[in-house]
Backbone bond lengths (Angstrom), bond angles and torsions (degrees), N, CA, C in turn:
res aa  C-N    CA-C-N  psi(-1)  N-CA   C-N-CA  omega(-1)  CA-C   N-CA-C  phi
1 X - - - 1.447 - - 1.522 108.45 -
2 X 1.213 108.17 152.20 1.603 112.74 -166.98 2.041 99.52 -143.21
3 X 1.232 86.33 120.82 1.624 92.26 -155.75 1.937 102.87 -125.59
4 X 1.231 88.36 134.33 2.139 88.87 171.67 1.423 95.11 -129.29
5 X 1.307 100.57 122.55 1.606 113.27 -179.94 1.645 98.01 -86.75
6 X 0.830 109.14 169.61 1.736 120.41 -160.49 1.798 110.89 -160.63
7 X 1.450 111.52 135.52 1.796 108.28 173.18 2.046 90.85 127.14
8 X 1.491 64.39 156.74 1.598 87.64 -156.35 2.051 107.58 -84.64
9 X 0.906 93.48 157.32 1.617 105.34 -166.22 1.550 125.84 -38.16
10 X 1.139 115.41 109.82 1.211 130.79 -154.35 1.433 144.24 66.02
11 X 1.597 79.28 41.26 1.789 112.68 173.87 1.474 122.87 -75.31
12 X 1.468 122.67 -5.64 0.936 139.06 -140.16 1.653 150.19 58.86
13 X 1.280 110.63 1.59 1.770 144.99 172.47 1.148 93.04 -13.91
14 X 1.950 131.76 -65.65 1.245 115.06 -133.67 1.773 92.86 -98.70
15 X 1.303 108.29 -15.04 1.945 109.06 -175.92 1.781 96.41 -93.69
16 X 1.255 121.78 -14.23 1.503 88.86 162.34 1.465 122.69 -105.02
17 X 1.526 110.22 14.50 1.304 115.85 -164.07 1.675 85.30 -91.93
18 X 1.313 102.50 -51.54 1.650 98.08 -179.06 1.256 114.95 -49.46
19 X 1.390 119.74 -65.16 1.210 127.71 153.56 1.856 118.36 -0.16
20 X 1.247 99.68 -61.87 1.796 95.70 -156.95 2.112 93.17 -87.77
21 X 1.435 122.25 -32.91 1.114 139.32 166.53 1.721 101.92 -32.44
22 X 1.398 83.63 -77.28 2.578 79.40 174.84 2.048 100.08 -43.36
23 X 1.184 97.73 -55.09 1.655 95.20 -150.37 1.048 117.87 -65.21
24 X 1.601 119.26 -54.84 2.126 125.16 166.01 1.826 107.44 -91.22
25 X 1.722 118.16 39.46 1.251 106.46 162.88 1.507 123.57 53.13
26 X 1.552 123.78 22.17 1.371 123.51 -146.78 1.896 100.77 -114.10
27 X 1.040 125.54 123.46 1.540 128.53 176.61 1.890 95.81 -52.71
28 X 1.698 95.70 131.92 1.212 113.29 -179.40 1.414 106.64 -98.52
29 X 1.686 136.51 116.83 1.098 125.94 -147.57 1.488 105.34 -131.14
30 X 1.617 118.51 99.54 1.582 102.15 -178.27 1.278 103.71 -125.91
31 X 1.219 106.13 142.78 1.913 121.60 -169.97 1.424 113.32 -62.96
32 X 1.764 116.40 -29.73 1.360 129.92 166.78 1.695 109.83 -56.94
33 X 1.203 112.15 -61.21 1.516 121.74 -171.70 1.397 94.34 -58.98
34 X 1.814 122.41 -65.22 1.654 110.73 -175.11 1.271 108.33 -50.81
35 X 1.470 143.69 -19.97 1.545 115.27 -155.30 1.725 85.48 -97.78
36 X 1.070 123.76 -23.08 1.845 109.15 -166.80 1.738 90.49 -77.99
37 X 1.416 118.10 -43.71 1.711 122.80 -159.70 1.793 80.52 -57.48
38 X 1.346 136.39 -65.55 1.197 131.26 -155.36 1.544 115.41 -58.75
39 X 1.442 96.57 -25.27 2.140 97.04 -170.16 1.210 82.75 -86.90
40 X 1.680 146.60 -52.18 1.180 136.15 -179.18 1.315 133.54 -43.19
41 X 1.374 111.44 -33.52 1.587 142.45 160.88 1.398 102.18 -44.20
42 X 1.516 99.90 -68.74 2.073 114.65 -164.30 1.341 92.97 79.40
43 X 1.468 127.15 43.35 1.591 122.33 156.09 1.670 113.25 -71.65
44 X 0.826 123.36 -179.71 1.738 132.51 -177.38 1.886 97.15 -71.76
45 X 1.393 104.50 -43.61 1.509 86.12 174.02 1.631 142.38 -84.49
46 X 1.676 82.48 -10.13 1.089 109.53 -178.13 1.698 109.29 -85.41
47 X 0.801 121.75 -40.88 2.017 127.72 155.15 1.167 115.68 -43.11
48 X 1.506 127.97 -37.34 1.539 143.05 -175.80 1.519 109.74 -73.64
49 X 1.396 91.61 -34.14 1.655 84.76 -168.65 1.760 102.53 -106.94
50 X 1.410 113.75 -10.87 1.599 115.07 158.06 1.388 100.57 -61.39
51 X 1.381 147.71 -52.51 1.262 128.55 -151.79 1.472 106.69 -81.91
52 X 1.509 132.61 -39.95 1.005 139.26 136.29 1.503 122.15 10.56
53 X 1.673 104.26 -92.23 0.962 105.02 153.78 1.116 170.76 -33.09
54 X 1.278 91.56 -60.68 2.068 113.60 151.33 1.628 110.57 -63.65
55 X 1.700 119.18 13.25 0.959 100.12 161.82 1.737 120.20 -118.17
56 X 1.407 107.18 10.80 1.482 142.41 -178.00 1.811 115.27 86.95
57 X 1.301 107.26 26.33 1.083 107.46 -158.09 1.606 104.00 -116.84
58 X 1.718 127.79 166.96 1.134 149.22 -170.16 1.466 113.94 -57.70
59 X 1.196 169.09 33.74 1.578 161.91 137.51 1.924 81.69 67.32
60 X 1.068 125.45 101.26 1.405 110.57 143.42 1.568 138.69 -41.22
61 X 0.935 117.86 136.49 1.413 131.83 169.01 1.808 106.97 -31.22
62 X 1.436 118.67 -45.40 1.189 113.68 -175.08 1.652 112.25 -73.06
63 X 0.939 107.52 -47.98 1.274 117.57 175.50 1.600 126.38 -52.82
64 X 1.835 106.42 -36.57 1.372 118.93 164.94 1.603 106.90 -68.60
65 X 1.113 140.36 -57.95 1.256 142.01 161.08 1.298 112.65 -37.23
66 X 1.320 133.91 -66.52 1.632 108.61 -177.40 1.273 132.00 -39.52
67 X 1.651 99.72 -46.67 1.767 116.29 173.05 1.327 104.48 -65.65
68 X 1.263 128.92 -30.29 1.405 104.71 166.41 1.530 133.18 -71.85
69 X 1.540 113.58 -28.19 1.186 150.63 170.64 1.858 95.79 -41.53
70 X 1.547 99.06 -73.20 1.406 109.22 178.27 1.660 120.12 -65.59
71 X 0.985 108.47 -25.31 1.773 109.70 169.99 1.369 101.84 -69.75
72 X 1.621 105.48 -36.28 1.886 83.06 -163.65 1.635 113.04 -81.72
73 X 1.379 115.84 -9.14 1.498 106.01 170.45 1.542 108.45 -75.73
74 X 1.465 129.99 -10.03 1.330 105.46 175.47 2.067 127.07 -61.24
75 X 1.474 93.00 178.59 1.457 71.70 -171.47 1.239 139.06 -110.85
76 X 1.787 100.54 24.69 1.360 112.34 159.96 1.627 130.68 -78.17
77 X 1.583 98.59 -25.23 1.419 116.20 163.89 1.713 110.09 -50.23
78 X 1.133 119.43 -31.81 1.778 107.39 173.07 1.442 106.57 -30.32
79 X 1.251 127.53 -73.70 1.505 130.56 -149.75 1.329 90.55 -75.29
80 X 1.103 141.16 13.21 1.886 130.44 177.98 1.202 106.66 99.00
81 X 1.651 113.22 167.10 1.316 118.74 169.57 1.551 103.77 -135.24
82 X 1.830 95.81 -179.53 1.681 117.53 173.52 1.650 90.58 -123.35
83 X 1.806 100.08 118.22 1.535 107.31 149.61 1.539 116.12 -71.90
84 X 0.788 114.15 144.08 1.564 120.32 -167.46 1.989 95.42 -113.75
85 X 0.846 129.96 102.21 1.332 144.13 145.81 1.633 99.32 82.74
86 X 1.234 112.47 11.47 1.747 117.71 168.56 1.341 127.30 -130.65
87 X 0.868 124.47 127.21 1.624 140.51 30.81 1.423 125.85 -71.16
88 X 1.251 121.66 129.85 1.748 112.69 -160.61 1.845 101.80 -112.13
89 X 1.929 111.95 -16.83 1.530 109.84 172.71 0.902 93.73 -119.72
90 X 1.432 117.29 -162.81 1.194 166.86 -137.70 1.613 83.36 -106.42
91 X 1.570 107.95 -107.41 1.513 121.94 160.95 1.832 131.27 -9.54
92 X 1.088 109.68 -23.34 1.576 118.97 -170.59 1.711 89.50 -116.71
93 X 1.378 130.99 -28.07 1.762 125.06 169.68 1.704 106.44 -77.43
94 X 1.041 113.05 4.86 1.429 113.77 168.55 1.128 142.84 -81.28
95 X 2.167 80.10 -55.95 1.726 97.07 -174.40 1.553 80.93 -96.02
96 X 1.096 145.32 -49.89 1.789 115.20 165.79 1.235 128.37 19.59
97 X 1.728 81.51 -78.62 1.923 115.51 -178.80 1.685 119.53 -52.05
98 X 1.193 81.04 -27.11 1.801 100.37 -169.20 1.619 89.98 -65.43
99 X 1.510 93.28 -70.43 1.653 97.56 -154.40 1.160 118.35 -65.13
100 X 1.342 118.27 -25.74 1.256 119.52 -169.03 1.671 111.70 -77.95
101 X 2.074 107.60 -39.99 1.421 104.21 158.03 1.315 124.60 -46.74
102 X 1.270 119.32 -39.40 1.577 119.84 177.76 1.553 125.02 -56.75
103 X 1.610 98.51 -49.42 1.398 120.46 160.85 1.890 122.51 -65.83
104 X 1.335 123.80 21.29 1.118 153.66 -142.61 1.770 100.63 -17.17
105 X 1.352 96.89 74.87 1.452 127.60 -177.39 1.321 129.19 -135.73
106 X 1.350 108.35 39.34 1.343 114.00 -176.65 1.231 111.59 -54.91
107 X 1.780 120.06 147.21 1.241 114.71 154.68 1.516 132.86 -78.01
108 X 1.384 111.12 124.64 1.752 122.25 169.96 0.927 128.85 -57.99
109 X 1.480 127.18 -46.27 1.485 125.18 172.15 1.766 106.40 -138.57
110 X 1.410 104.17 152.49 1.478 123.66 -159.00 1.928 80.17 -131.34
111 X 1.426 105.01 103.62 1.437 102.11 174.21 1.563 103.80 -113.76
112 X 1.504 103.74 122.81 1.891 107.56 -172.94 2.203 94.22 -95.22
113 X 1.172 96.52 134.67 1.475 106.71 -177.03 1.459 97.56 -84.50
114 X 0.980 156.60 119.85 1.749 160.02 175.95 1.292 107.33 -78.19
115 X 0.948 149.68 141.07 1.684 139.55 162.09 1.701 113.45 -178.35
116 X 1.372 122.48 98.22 1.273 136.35 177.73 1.190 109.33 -34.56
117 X 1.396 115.08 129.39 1.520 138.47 -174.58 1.495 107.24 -47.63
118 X 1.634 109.65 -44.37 1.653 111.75 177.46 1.930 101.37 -43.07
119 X 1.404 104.14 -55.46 1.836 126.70 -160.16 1.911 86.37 -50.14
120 X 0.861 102.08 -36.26 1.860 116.96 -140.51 2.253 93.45 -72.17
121 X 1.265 94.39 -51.18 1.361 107.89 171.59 0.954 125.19 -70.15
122 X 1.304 127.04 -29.23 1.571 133.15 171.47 1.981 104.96 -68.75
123 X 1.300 102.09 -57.05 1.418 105.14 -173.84 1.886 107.19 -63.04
124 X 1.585 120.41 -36.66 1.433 114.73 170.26 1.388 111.08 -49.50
125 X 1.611 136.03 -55.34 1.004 147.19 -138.59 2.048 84.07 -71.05
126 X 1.510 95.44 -70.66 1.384 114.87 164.21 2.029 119.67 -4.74
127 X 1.552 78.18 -69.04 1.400 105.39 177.86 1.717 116.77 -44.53
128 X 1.159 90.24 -59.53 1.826 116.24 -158.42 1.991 90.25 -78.61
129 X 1.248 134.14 -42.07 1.014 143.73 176.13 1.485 119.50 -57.41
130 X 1.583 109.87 -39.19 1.579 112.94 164.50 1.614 117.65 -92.64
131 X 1.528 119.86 -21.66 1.262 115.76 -164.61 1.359 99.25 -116.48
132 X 1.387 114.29 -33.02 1.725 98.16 -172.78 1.588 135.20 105.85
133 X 1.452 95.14 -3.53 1.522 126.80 -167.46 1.788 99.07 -61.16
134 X 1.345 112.31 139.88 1.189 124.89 -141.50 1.851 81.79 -96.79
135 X 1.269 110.89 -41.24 1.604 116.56 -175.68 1.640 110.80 -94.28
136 X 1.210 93.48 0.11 2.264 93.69 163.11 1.708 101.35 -91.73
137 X 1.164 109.68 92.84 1.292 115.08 154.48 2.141 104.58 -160.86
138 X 1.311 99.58 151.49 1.386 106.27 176.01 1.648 123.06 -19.02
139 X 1.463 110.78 -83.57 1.488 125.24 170.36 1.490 104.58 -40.10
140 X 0.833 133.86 -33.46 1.857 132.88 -159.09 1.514 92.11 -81.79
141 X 1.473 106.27 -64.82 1.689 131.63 -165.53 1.513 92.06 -45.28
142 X 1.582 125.73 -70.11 1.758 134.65 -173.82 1.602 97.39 -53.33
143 X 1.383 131.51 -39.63 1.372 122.25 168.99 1.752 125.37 -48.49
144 X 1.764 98.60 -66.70 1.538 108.31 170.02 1.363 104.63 -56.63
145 X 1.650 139.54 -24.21 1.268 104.50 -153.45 2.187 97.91 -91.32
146 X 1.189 96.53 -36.19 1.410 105.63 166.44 1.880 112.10 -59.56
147 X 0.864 122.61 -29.76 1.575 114.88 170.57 1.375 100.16 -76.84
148 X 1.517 131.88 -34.22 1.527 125.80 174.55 1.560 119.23 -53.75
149 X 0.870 93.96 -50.58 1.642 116.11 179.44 1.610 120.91 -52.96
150 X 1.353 92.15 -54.74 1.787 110.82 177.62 1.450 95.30 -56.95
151 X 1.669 123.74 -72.46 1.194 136.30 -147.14 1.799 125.30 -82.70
152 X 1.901 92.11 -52.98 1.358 114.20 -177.33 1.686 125.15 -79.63
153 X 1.251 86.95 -30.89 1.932 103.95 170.83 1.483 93.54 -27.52
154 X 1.829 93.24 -78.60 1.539 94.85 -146.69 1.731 122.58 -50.37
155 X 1.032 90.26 1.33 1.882 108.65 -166.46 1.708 93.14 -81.20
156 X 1.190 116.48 -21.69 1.540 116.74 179.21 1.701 117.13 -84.19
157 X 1.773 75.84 -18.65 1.879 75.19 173.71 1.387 106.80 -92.83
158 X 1.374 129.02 -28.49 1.323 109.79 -164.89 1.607 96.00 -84.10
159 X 1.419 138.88 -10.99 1.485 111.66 157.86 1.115 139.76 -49.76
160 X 1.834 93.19 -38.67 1.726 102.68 -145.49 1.893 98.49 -95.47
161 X 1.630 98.53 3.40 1.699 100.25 163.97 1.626 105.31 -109.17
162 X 0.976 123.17 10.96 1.102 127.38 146.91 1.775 117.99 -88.24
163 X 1.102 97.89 -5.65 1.881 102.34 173.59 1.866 113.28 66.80
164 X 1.258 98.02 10.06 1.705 102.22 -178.34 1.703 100.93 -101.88
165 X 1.054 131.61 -5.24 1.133 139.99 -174.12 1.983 129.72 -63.44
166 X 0.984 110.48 92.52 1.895 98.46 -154.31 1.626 80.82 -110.41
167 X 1.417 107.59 142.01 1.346 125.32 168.27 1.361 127.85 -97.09
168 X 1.326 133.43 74.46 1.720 113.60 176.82 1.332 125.80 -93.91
169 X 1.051 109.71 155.80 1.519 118.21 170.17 1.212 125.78 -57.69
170 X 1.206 155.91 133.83 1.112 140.55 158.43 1.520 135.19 -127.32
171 X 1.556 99.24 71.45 0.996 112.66 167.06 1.820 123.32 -106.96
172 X 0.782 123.88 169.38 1.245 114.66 -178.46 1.000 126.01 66.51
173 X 1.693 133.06 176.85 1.623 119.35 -105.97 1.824 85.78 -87.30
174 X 1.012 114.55 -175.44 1.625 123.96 -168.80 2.098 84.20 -60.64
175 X 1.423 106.03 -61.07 1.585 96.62 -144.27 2.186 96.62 -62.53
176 X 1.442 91.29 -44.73 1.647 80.68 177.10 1.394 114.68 -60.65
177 X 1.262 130.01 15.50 1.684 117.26 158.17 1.651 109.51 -98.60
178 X 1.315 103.09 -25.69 1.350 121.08 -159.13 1.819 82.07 -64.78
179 X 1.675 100.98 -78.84 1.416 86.99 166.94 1.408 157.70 -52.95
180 X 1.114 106.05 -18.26 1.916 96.24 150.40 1.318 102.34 -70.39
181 X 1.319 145.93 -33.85 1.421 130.85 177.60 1.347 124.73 -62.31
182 X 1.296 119.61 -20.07 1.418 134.71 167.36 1.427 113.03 -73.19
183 X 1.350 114.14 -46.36 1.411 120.88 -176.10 1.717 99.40 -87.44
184 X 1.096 135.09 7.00 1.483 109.87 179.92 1.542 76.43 -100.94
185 X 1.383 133.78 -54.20 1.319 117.21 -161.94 1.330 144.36 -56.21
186 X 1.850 98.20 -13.27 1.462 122.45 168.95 1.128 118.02 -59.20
């Protein structure tokens, strides 16, 4: 199974991605974790996107794609993966599509996490209170959730006309989301 989790920040993405990773054996795949593993590395892509950085600026699209490119030949990726919060535009659900058709790895299901903006702030506050996260706080959260909206929305449309698109709710306790996530994927 080949899965892109979808929903806006602090939807729960990265605890059910882990989540489904133990249960269908599936490589858990987030563009955050590859870009630090790669500068930590000091691979060629991983240098590209340090300088980038160190210059306060965005990781290009090309650069996010190679590392994905190169993650997906590893060889836990056989049994499928979970994108973890990417594709985030329009533009990056494309060339996705591209590579991954090329890489004859299409994704199967595009699962969007649902969860009311009120839900969304309570769980950041939550968030930022146990972990410390420099971007879990109020002002940040109303920032990302309006850049979601502008940018990431449309990424829900180009699934769900692709017909791979499953919607759950996500409210309630971790395992009852887990399970509608089990059952949409059946």
């Amino acid at each position: 199974m080949r899965i892109v989790f979808l929903g806006a920040p602090g939807s729960g993405k990265g605890t059910q991605a882990s989540l489904l990773k133990e249960r269908l054996g599936l490589a858990h795949i987030s563009t955050g974790d590859l870009l630090r593993a790669q500068v930590a590395a000091g691979t060629e892509l991983g240098r590209a996107a340090k300088e980038v950085m160190a210059r306060g600026e965005l990781v290009s699209d090309a650069i996010v794609l190679g590392m994905l490119e190169a993650r997906m030949a590893e060889p836990d990726v056989a049994n499928g993966y979970i994108l973890d919060g990417y594709p985030r535009n329009s533009a990056q659900a494309v060339a996705l599509d591209a590579l991954l058709d090329r890489l004859g790895m299409p994704v199967d299901r595009a699962v969007l996490l649902e969860v009311a903006d009120e839900v969304l702030l309570v769980r950041i506050a939550e968030r930022s209170r146990k972990e410390g996260r420099a971007d879990d706080n109020p002002e940040s959260l109303r920032t990302r959730l309006t850049v979601y909206q502008d940018q990431t929305a449309p990424v829900i449309e180009h699934y769900a006309v692709k017909g791979n698109l499953r919607r759950v709710a996500g409210l309630g306790s971790v395992e009852e989301i887990h399970a509608r996530i089990r059952d949409a994927l059946a």
